[in-house]
N, C-alpha and C positions, 0 to 999 in steps of 0.2 A: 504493500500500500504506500509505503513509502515514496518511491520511484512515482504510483500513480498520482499522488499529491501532488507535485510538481511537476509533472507533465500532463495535468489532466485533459487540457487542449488539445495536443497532440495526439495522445489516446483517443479522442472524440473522435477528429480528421481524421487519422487511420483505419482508424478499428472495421470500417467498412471496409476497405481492398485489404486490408488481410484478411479478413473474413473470407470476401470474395475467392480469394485466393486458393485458399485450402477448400472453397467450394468448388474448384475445378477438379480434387480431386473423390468426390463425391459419383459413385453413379447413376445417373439419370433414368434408365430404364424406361418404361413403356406410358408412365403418368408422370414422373419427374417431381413424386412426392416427398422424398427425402432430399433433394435440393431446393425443391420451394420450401419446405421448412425450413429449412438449414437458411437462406434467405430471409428470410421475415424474420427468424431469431435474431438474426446480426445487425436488420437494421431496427429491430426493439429494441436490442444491447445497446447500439447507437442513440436513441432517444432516450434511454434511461441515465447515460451518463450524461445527456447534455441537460435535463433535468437535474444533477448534482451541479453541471456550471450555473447553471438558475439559482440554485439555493445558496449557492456561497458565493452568488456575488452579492459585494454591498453594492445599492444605490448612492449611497452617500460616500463613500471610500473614492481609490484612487479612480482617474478618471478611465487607463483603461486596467486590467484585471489581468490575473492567470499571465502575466509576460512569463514568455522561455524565450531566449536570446542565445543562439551559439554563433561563432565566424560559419561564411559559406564561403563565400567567392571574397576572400579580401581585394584581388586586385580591382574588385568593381566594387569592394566597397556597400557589399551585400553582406546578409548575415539570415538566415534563420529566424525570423524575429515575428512571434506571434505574440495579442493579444484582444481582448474587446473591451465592448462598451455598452451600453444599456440598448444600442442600436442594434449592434453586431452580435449581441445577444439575443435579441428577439428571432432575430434572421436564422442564425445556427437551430436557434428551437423549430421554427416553421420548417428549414427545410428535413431534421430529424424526425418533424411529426409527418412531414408528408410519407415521404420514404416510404415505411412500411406499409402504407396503403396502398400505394401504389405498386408495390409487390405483393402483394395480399390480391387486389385487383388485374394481375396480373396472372390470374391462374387458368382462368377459360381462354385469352385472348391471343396468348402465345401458344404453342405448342410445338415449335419446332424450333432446333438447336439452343436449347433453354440453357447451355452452363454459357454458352457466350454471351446468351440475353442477359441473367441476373447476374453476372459478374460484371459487366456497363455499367447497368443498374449503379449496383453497387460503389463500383468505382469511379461513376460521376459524383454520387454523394459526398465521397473526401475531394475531388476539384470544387466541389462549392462552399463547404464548410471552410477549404483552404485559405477560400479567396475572403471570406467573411471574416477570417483571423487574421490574416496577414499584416502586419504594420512594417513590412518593405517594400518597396512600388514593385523592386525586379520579382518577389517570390511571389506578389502579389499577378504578377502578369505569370509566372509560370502555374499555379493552379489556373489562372484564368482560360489561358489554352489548353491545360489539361481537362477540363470541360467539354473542348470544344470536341474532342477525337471519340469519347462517347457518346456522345448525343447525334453526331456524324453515322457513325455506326448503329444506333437502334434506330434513326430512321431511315438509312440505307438500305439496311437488312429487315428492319421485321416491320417496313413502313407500306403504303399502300402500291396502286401500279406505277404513280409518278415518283415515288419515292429517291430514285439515282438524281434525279432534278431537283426535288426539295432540300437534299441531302448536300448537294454543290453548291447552292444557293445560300443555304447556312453557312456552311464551311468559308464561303470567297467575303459575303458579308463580313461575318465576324471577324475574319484574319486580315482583311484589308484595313476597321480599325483599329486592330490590335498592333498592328507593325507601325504605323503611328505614333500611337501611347510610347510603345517601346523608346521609340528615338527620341519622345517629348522625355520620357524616363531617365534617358542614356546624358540628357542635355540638362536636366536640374541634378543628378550628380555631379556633371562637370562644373554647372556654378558652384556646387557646395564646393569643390575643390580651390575653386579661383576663390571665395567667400572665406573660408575656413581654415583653407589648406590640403584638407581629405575629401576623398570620394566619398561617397556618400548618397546609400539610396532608400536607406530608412527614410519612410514619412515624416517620423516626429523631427528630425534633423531638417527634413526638405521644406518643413511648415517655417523657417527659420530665413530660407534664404530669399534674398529680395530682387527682386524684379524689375525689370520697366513698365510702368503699365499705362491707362491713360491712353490710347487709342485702341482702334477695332485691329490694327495691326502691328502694334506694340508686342515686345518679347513674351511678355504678359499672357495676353490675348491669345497668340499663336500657339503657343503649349496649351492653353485653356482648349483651344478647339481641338487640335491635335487630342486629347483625352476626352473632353466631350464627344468626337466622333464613334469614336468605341463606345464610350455607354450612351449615345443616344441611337444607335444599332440596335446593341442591347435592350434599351428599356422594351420595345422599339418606338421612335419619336418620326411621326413625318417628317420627311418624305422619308425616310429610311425602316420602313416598317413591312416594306414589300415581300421579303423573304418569310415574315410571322405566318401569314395562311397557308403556307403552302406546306412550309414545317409543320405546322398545326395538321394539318387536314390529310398531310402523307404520316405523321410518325403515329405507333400503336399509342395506343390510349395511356398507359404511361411515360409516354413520353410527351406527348400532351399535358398530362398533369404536373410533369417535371418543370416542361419549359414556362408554362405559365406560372406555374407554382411559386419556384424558385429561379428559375435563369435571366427570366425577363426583371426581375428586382438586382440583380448586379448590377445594372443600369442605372438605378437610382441611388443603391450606395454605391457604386464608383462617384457619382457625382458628390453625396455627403463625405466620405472619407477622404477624396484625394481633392477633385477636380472646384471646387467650393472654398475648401482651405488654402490649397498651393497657391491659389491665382481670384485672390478678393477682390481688384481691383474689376479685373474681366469678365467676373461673374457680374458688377452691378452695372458692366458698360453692355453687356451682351441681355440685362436682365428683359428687354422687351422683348428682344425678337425670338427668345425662348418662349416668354408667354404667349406670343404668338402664335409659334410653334407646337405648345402646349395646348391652346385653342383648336387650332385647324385638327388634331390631332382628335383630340375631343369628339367633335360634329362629325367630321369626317367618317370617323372609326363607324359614331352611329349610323350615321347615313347609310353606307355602304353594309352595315350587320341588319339593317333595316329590310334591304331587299334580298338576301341570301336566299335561296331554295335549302341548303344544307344546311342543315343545324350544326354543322360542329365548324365549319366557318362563317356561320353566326356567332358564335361564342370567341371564335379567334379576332376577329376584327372587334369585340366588343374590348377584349384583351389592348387593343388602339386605343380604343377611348377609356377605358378606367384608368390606365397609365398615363395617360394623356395630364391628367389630374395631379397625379405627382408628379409630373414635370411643373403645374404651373404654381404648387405649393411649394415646393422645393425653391422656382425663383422668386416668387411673394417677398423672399426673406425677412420676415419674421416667424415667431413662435408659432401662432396659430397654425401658417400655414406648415411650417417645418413637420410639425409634430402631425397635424392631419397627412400628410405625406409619409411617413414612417407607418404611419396606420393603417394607411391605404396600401400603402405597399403587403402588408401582413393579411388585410382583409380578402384582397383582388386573389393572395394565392389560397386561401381557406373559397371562397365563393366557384372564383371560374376553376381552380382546381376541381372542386365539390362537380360543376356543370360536365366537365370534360368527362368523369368519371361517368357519370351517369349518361352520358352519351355513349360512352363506349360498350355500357351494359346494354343499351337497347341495341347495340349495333354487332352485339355479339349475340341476339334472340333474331333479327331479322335481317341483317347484312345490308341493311341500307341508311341512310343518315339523311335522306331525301322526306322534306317537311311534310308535304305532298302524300306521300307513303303511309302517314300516319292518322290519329284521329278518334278519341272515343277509348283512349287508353286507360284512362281512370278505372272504366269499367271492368278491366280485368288486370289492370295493375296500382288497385288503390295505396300502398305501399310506396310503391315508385313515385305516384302521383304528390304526394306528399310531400315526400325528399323534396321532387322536383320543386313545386311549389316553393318550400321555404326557402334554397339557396336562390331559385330567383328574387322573390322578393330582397334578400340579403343583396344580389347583384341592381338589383334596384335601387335600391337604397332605402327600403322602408325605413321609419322610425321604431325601435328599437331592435331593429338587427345589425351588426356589424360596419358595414358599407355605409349606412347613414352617418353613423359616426365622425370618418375618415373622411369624407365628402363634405361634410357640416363644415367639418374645420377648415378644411382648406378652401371652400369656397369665404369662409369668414379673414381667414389670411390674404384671399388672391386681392378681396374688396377693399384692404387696406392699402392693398400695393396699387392699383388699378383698378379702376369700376368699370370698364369699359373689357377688360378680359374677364371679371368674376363673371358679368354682363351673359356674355358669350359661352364661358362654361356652365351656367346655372343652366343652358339650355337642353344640357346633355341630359342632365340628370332627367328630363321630360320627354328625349328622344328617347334614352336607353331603356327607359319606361313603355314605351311603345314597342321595340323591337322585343324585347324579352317577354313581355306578355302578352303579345301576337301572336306569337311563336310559340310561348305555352297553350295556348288556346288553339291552336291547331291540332296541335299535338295530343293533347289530352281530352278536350273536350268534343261533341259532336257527335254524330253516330259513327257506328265503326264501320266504313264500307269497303274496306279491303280484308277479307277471310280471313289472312294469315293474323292478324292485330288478336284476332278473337283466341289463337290458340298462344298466347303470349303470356308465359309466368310469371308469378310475381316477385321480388327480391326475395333471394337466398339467403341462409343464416349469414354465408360468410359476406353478400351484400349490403346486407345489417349493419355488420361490425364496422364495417369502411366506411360507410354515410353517417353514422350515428355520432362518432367525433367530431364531424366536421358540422353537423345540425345545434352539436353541442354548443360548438367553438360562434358558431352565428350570433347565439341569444346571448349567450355570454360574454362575447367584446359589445356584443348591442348596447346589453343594458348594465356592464358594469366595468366600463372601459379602465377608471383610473387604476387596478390590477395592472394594466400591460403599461400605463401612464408612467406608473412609480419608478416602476427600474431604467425608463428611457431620457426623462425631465433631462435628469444633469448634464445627459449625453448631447444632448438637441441645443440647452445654453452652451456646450462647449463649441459644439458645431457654428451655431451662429456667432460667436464672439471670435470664432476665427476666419467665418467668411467677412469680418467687418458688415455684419447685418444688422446686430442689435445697436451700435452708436451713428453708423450710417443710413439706416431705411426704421428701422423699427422708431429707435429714438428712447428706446425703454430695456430694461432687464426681460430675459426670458421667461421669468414668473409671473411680473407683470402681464403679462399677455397673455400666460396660462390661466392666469387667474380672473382676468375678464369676466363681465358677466355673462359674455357670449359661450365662454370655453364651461363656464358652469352648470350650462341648460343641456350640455352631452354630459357629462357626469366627471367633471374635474372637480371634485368635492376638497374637504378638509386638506387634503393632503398638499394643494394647490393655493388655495384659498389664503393660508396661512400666513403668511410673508417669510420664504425663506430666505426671502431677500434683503429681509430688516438685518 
């Protein structure tokens, strides 16, 4: 225990590809039930230790936690160097909680070459945990590509007929902004060195060194874009979102739950951890045309998931427009919106997570995802009917499920920064209202006038187990948010007083703005209220 005391991080990020690992030497057999268990064990092992990183961190303690520090590459001035924060804690929990569901929901939908499917699996979940811990830019970009080569591969291999297309499309995307970052990376070690004397590619070092800034094409500036290009791929932010449906709609249904789940949120914490802090100046000279961006994103996403025939590229392009949201809470820069974007980011992978799934089990009863195809399903999938129901209303945004919440807020941040973009995003929340409950209402309701719907069962024990978490997780960010509030607060003031938000655009402390009366009608009670600012 000793050893796992002080490495408990690292244990976290690993434990899955070793796991993996030794699950290749497992035999598969004719059902591949001793490797699906053997799966689902390692990423519950996985969730249960990152539930000990929950309980022993303090909120109020150092700002980040669990550091391990060893040399890697001294001549670059890299090092090994993990830890988090009440941000990158939330993160590491979501992508642990998804994990096993999505291996769990993986048992009817794959069936063939299954050690190479759940070792992906597997082994993407340490590239994402990776990139959530990392406090060095360079180890922070090698989990990042180590992401990239499994989720390449489950939609290549066990994706639909377009799948070598959707597969390429990810791949050239994401590696065109990541080679970017890298040289924006290679270029603020080198100032650390001309600054300090040392290379240098630790964050915390890099948040130090100073810049030119002050134009759109200042040193400043240039690196900002240069690493916003990568994570607005990532999140995906128009126009660069083109490659999201096609991923979507070719990879198996865990991979779907993956990408939206967790992959598309590196996007948003690239931008809180690196791209926000390194380059303050450029974040508040670039802050409109982001919001802008963050709008078009918005409407657009709806628009276009508005007329879809397929339900599971409805769900992808809705995936545009929820993100859409923390991009323009993220720029807002202040508290409200900060903190409703950290929310949203956690909400959108509990919600469309929740949707993909449940698409993937109708499309594992009848093999098609065509709207049209359906009808009058309540009738014999009252069960289903339900699930579906509440994550959409949660993707809607009702008041008191989850989604409201995150949306509250950052629409109350965006109105601080601009009323002319909250304006414009307020709109979404009444298009995405239209598209997802249209779309239920096809689906579910009416008479059933195609046969095959009538001989359609209902959710299975082990479908149960998989939706029932996540119906959990809905009601309870809905209606009792400050729980996930508490451990994040310090981490959001630290965030904003490094992008130069709260004395530049805010004009007030982080608490201050949490503590609003606005922020108190979603449930920022006592804990907020208090002045910990006194």
């Amino acid at each position: 225990m000793g050893w796992l005391d002080s490495h408990l991080l690292t244990a976290v990020i690993f434990l899955p590809l070793a796991w993996s690992l030794l699950g290749l030497l497992i035999p598969t057999g004719k059902s591949g039930a001793a490797l699906k268990a053997w799966s689902v064990l390692g990423a519950l092992a996985t969730f249960g230790l990152s539930l000990v990183l929950y309980r022993q961190y303090q909120a109020t303690g150092a700002e980040f936690q669990f550091i391990e520090k060893l040399e890697w590459i001294p001549q670059l001035g890299s090092s090994y160097h993990l830890g988090i924060d009440g941000i990158s804690l939330w993160l590491i929990i979501l992508t642990t909680f998804l994990t096993p569901l999505v291996v769990l929901g993986s048992f009817n939908g794959v069936t063939e070459k299954l050690r190479g499917y759940y070792f992906l699996l597997l082994a993407l979940e340490t590239g994402m945990l990776g990139a959530f811990a990392a406090l060095d830019t360079f180890l922070f970009y090698v989990f990042w590509e180590a992401m990239l080569l499994p989720m390449y591969f489950l939609i290549g291999i066990w994706g639909g007929k377009e799948r070598i297309y959707a597969a390429m499309k990810f791949f050239l995307y994401t590696m065109v902004g990541s080679l970017l970052m890298l040289v924006a990376i290679f270029y603020l070690a080198y100032q650390h060195k001309v600054q300090f004397g040392a290379l240098s590619t630790n964050v915390l070092d890099l948040y130090g060194v100073k810049l030119v800034g002050g134009g759109y094409l200042s040193p400043q500036s240039l690196l900002f874009l240069a690493f916003s290009l990568a994570f607005a791929i990532k999140v995906p932010l128009f126009p660069f979102h083109t490659w999201l449906p096609d991923a979507h709609v070719q990879a198996p249904t865990a991979g779907s739950v993956i990408l939206a789940g967790v992959l598309l949120k590196m996007g948003g914490y690239g931008f809180i951890r690196f791209a926000f802090p390194l380059f303050p100046q450029a974040v508040t000279q670039y802050q409109i045309p982001f919001l802008v961006l963050g709008c078009i994103a918005i409407v657009y996403g709806a628009w276009v998931a508005m007329v879809q025939p397929d339900i599971k590229k409805l769900v992808a392009y809705s995936s545009v427009s929820h993100m859409g949201y923390v991009i323009i809470g993220l720029f807002s820069l202040n508290a409200l919106g900060a903190m409703g974007s950290v929310y949203q980011m956690l909400n959108h992978g509990i919600s469309t997570g929740g949707l993909f799934l449940l698409v993937g089990m109708i499309y594992e009863r009848r093999h098609t995802r065509e709207i049209s195809e359906f009808g009058g399903i309540t009738r014999v999938m009252p069960l289903f009917a339900i699930a579906f129901m509440i994550i959409t209303l949660s993707s809607v945004a009702l008041p008191g499920t989850n989604g409201f919440v995150g949306e509250f807020l950052i629409l109350l941040g965006t109105w601080k920064a601009n009323h002319w973009a909250a304006a414009v995003a307020g709109t979404g929340v009444i298009f995405g209202a239209v598209y997802m409950l249209w779309a239920f209402q096809r689906v579910m309701f009416g008479p059933i006038k195609n046969p095959e719907n009538e001989k359609l069962s209902d959710l299975s024990f082990r479908e149960i187990v998989i939706l029932a978490p996540l119906l959990v997780l809905i009601v309870w960010m809905g209606v009792s948010p400050n729980f996930f509030f508490s451990k994040m607060e310090p981490s959001i003031q630290k965030f904003l007083e490094r992008s130069g938000a709260v004395t530049a655009v805010v004009g007030g402390g982080v608490t201050d703005e949490v503590s609003s009366s606005a922020a108190r009608a979603v449930g920022l009670d006592a804990h907020s209220e208090q002045g910990r600012s006194q």
